[in-house]
Structure formats: C-alpha cells, structure tokens
N, C-alpha and C positions, 0 to 999 in steps of 0.2 A: 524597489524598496530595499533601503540596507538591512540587513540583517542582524539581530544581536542575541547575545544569553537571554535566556527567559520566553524569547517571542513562543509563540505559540500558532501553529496555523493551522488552518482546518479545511476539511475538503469534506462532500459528498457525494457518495452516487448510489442511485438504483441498480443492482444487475438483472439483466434481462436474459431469455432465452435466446437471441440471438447475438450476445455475448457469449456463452457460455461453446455457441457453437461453432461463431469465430475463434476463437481461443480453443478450441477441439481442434478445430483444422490447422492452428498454427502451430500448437506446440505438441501435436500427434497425441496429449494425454484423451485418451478415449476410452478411460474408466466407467466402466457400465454406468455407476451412479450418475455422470456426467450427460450420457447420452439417453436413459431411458428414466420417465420423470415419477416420482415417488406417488403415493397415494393422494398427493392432494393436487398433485401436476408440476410438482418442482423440482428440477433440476440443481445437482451439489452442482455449486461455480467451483470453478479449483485455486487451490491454496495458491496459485502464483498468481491465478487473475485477481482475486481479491487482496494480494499485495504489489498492482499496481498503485493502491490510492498511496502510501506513501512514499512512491518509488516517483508518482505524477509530482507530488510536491515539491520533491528533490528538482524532476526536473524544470519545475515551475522558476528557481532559483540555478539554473546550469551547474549543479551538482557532478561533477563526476564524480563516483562512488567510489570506494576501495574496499568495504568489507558492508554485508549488508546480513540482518540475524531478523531472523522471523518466528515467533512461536505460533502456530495456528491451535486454538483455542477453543472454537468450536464450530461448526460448519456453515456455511454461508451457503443461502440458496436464494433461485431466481425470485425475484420481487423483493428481498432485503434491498434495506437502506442500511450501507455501510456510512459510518460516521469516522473519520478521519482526524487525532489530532497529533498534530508533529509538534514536538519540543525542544526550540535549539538548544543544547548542554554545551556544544562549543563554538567557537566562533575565532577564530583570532590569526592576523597576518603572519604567513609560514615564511613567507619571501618578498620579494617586491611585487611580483603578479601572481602573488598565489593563497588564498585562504584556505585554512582548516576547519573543514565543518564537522562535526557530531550531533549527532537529534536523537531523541530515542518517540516510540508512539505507541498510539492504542488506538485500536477500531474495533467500534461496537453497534451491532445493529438497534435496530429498531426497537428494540422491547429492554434499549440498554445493558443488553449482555456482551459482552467483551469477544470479538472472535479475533483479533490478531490482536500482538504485541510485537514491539522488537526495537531494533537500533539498526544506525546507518554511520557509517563517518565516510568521509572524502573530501576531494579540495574543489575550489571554484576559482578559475583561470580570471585574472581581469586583464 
C-alpha cells in the first residue's frame, strides 16, 4: 500500500497477563505495579509496551524511525483494548530510494479515554 498525507491507520490489541510478563522479563522493568495485580486482578502494562501499537504500524510500512515522542496519558492495564490510530502528516521523496515519513497518534482504550499520544518521523528505504 502506497502511503500518503492524510491516510489514517488503525490497529488493535488486547493486553494480557502474559504480555505484561513477557515484556517484565525483556526489558527488566519489574515495577511492583507490573508484577503484583491491583484489586480487581490487573496488572499496569508498561508505558513502552503499550507504545508498541504505534511503533507495530511503523513497522507494518519498514519505517525506520529517527525520533520517536510519546505522552502516556493514563494507564493501561491487562484486558484493555488499546485502540490505535496513526496519521500520516508527512510523506515525501527525500532522495532516489529514500522517503520521509512523519505521523503523529492517539490510543485509547475501551471506554474511549485517550492513554497514549505522540509523533514519529523517519525514512523508508525502497
């Protein structure tokens, strides 16, 4: 799919408890919250796992990144439905085999409250 200004793309996922404990053992964060589950049995996912889904899109399109900005918003925990939507802002031939991407996003869960914002740019090799 070519890519242009305006497109809009979307992604979802469920986070689970055994996300949350993969992602403990890969990136050592093993913040109590992470590891021992709140009163109703759920586990905080952490702020970099729940900014793979815009990081997935990038690489859905061979993005390599160069600066990536994340606001986290409000916390995301296991059984959220994170909702995904990336907005390309740029788009345009840097060189002969190189485009400039920029996208900015928003992901919000399930009850439509906003937990991540942010922006991306980087180029895409062809």
């Amino acid at each position: 799919m070519q890519l242009k200004v305006g497109d809009i793309i979307t992604f979802e996922r469920t986070f689970t408890k055994r996300d949350v404990e993969l992602f403990t053992e890969i990136s050592g964060d093993e913040g109590i919250h992470h590891i021992t589950p709140d009163e109703q049995g759920r586990f905080v996912v952490q702020g970099l796992l729940t900014a793979t889904l815009p990081t997935k899109v990038g690489g859905d399109h061979n993005v390599l990144a160069r600066t990536m900005n994340f606001e986290f918003l409000r916390p995301v925990f296991t059984g959220d439905t994170i909702f995904c939507e990336v907005t390309i802002d740029k788009y345009e031939e840097q060189d002969h085999n190189r485009m400039a991407i920029a996208a900015s996003f928003l992901c919000m869960n399930q009850n439509e409250k906003q937990v991540l914002s942010g922006n991306f740019a980087g180029v895409i090799l062809s």
